[in-house]
N, C-alpha and C positions, 0 to 999 in steps of 0.2 A: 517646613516650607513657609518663607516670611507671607504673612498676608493671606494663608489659607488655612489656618488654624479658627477654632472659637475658644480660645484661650486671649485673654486680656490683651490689648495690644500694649507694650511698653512705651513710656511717655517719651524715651531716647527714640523710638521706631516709628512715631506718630509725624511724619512730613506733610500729611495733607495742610496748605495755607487758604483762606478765603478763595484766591484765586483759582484754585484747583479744584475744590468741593462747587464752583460756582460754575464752572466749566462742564464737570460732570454733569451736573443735574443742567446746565445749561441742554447742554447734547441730548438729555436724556428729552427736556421738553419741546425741542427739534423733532417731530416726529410727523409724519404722514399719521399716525393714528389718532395726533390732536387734531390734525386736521381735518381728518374724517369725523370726530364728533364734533366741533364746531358746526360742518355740514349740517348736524343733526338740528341745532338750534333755530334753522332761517329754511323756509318763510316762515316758520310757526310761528316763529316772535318776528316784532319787527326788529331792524338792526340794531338799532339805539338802546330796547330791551335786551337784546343779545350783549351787544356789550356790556350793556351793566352786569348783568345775570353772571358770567366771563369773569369779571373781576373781581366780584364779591365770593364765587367761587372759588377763584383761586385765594383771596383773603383765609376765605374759614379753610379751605383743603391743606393749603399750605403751613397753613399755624400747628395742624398735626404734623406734617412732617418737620418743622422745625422743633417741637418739642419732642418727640424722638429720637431727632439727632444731637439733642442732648445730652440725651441717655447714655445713647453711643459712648460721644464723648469722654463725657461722665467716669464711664464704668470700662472702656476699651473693648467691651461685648458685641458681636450682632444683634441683632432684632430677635432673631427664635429663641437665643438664648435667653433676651431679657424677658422675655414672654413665659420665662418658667418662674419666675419672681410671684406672679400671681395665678396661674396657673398649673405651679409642680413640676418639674421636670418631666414625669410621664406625662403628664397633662398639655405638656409645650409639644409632644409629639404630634396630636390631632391638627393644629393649625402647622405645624412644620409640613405634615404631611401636603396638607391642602395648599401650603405654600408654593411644598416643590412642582405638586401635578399644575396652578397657577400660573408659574414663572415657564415651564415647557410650554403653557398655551400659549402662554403671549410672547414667547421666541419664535411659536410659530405663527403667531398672526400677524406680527413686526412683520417676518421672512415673507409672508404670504403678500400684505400692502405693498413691501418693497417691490416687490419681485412682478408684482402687475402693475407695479408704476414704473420700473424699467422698462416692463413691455411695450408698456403706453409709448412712452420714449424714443425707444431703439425699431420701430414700426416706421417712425420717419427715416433711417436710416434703413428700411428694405430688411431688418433684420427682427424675428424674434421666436423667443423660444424660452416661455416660464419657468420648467424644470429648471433650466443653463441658469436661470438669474436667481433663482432660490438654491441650490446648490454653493454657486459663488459669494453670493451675502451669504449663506451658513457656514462655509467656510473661512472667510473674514471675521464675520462676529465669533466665531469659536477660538480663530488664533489670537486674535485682540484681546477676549477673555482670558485667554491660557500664561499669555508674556504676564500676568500680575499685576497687582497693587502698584509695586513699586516702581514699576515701567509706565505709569499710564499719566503720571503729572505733563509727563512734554508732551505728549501726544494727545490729549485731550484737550489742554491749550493752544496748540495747534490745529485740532478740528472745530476748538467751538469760536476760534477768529474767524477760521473758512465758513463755519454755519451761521457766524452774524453776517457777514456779507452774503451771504448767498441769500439768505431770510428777508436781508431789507432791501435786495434786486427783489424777491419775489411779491413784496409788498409794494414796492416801489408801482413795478410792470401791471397787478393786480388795482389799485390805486389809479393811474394813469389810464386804465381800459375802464374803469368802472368809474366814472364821477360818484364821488362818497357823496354829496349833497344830494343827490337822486335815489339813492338807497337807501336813507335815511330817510325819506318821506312815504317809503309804503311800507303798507301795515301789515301787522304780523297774520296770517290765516288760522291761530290759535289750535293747532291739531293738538298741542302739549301743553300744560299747565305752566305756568310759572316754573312754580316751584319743581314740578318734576324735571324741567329744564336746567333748574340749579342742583339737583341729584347729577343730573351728566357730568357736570362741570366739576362739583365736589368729587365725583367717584373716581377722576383721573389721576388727582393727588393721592388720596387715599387707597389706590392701589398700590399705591408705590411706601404706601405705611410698613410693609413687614420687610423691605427693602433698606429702608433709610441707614439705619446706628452700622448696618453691612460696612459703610460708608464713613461715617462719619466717626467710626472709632479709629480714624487712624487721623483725625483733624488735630492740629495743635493746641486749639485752645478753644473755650466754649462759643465764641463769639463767631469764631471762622466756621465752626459747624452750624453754628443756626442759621447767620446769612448765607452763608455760602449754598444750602440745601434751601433755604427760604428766596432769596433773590433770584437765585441761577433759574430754577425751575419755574418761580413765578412769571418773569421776564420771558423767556421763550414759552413756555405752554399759552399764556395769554395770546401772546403774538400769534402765536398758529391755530388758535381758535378763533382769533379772530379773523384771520385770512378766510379757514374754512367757511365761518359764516358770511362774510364777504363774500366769497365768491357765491357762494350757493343762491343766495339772493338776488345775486347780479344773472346768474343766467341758468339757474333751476338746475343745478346738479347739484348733487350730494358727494357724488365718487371724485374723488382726489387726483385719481389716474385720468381722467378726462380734462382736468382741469389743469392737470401739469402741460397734460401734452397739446392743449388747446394754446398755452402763451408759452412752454420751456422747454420748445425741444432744443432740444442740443447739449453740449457738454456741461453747463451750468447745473439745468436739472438731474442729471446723471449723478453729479457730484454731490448735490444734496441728497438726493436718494439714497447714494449709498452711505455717505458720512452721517446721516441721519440714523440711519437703519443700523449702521454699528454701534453708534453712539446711546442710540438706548437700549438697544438686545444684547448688548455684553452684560448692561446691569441686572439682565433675568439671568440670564446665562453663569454671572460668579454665583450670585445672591442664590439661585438654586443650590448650587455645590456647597455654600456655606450651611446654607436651609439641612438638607441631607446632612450633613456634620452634626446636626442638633438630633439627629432622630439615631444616627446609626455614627458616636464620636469616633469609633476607630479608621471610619471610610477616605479613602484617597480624592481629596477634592480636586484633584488635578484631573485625576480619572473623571471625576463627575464633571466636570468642566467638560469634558470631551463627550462622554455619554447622553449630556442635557444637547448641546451645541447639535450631537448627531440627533437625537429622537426629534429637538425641535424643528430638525430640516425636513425629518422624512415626514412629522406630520404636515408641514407644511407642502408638504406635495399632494394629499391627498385631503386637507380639513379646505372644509365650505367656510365661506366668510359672511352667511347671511349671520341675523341676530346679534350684532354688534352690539346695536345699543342691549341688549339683553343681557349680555355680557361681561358690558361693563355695569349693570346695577347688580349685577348677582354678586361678583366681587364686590362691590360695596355693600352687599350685605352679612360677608362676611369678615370683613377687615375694619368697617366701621364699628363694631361692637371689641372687635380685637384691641383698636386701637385704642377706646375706650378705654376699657380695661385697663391697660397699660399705661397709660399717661395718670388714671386716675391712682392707681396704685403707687406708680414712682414719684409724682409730685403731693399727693393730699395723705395718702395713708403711710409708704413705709420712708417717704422721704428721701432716703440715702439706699443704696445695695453695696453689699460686700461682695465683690466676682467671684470670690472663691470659695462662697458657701452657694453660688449657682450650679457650680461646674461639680459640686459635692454630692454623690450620687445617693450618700450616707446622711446627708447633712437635716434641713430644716426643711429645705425645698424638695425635697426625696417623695416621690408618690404624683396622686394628684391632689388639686385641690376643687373640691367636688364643686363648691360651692359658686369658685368662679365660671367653671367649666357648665356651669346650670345655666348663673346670669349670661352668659357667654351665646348660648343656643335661645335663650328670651329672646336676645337681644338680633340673632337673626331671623326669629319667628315672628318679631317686632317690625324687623326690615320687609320683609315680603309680605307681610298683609298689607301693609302700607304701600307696596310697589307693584305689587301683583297686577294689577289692574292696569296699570302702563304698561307691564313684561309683557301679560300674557289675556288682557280683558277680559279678568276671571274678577267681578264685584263680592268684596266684603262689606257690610253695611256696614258703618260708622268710619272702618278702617280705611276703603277708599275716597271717602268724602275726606277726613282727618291727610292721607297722604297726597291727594290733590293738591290741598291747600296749603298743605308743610312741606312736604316732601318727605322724603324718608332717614335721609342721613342724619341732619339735627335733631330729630327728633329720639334719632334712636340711640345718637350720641351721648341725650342729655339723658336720656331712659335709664340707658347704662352705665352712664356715669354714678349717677343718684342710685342703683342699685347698688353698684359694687363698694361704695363710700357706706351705704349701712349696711348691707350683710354680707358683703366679701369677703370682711376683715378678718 
């Protein structure tokens, strides 16, 4: 099955252009979810720090995922697979694991945002009914997953013209109701630190770290995978974090669904809801079934395509959406030590990989490797001391003073980096 394998991809089968990886991860940074944590940023900070906070985030978040889709590139590998490079092939099972239950959550909290921002929506028109709209996006996002790889260049280019228009009407209309010069003169209420403020920002890219090479092993040439996975995603996640902080500022809401349906009812917002909601839940949705391929190689990914699509509908009928932001740090503190890892092994220590001593069950990479698999668990016991105290206002002396100030991601980046460079090797 072309495109559902973790076998190399061949360089004659690799169609992805700039255009196309830009697209992708365009749609992917289209999301009601970025939206929602922009929300998170305002009034804590004022606007002006919001935006900074916003871009310099996406700067450092984004520089992972374009050096990952390097890798991709590189090697014609997914991400779980490359992730046995330094952590052994058994060893790549624990974060596959945690990968695949990952990508079911957030199929179903995409499905959950969408589906109560329809509601919001279709209330103006006398109609509504949650289940109806999370059913109907899980079953869109499942069949848009299912058509493949190879089907999805026209059709993605297609959705992310209709999401730049639709993005810069809702900037537009967002802009025009709110004079930006007014928003920009009050001041932040400081509930959140700085820095913990640029953890949200960084953790939305770097969720998308064990996703990335999914992607970008089918790119043509190195240059189309970095920008294309570096532009695409930077350009729209900014943008819609910037909206959500906008807005939230301009009239104290955080929930996305009130704020749609306060200036977009009608068939516009509809459209973006749903072209949004496909466009980034397809990529949990394959990236699962690939994930799975790395833990269990003989498994039908097409099946799992279907199987993720269904679990992540039915949870989304019944999972709570409180602790968002909670959420998303806990994922970042398991994928920024991942990611670590992985960038610092393929570019400082082993350089180059050979794909067919990964895929060697016999080979070099056979077992675990204990040692990464240690720094690995430092490096998220590093994260939550450091972030505890925003999750859950549980104080560690030094540690919450120390992730106040820093934050958590950088610090745990560079922790692990500098670990796994002397005793990984």
């Amino acid at each position: 099955m072309e495109g559902y394998e973790i076998t190399p991809v061949e360089k004659s089968k690799r169609t992805f252009t700039f255009l196309t990886l830009f697209a992708i991860w365009f749609g992917a940074g289209i999301s009601i979810a970025e939206f929602w944590a922009g929300a998170l940023l305002t009034p804590a900070l004022s606007l002006g720090m919001a935006i900074f906070i916003i871009i310099i985030g996406h700067i450092l978040g984004n520089a992972v995922m374009g050096l990952i889709a390097l890798e991709g590139e590189e090697t014609g590998l997914p991400t779980m697979v490359l992730s046995r490079a330094p952590l052994g092939i058994k060893g790549s099972i624990l974060p596959s694991i945690l990968n695949y239950l990952q990508l079911i959550g957030w199929t179903a909290i995409m499905l959950i945002v969408g589906a109560n921002a329809m509601n919001g929506v279709s209330k103006a028109f006398g109609f509504e009914s949650y289940a109806l709209w999370v059913i109907l996006l899980g079953f869109i996002v499942t069949g848009w997953t299912y058509i493949g790889p190879k089907n999805w260049e026209k059709v993605e280019k297609t959705a992310a013209l209709l999401l730049l228009a639709l993005s810069l009407w809702l900037t537009y209309v967002t802009l025009k109701r709110f004079p930006l010069s007014e928003l920009l003169s009050k001041p932040g209420t400081g509930e959140i630190g700085v820095m913990l403020a640029l953890d949200l920002v960084i953790a939305m890219p770097l969720s998308w770290a064990p996703l990335i090479a999914d992607y970008s092993r089918f790119a043509k040439d190195k240059s189309s995978a970095l920008w294309g996975t570096y532009l695409g995603y930077f350009i729209s996640s900014s943008l819609f974090y910037f909206v959500g902080a906008l807005t939230n500022m301009a009239i104290g809401k955080g929930d996305p669904i009130e704020i749609i349906a306060a200036y977009g009812v009608g068939i516009p917002a509809m459209l973006i809801i749903i072209f949004s909601t496909v466009t980034t839940t397809f990529l949990d949705v394959y990236s699962a079934a690939i994930t799975y391929k790395n833990i269990s190689p003989g498994a039908d990914a097409k099946k799992q395509v279907l199987l993720v699509g269904f679990l992540g509908t039915l949870l989304a009928l019944v999972f709570p959406m409180e602790q968002y932001e909670s959420f998303l740090l806990l994922i970042g503190g398991a994928f920024v030590s991942l990611a670590a890892i992985m960038i610092t092994d393929y570019f400082l220590v082993r350089k180059t990989y050979v794909p067919e001593e990964l895929l060697d069950e016999n080979g070099p990479f056979a077992g675990y490797n204990l040692k990464a698999i240690a720094i690995w668990g430092i490096g998220f016991a590093f994260y939550m001391g450091l972030a505890i105290e925003g999750l859950f206002g549980i104080h560690i002396p030094m540690l919450s003073e120390l992730g106040f100030k820093l934050g958590s991601s950088i610090p745990t980046f560079i922790l692990v980096s500098l670990l796994y460079y002397l005793f990984g090797r």
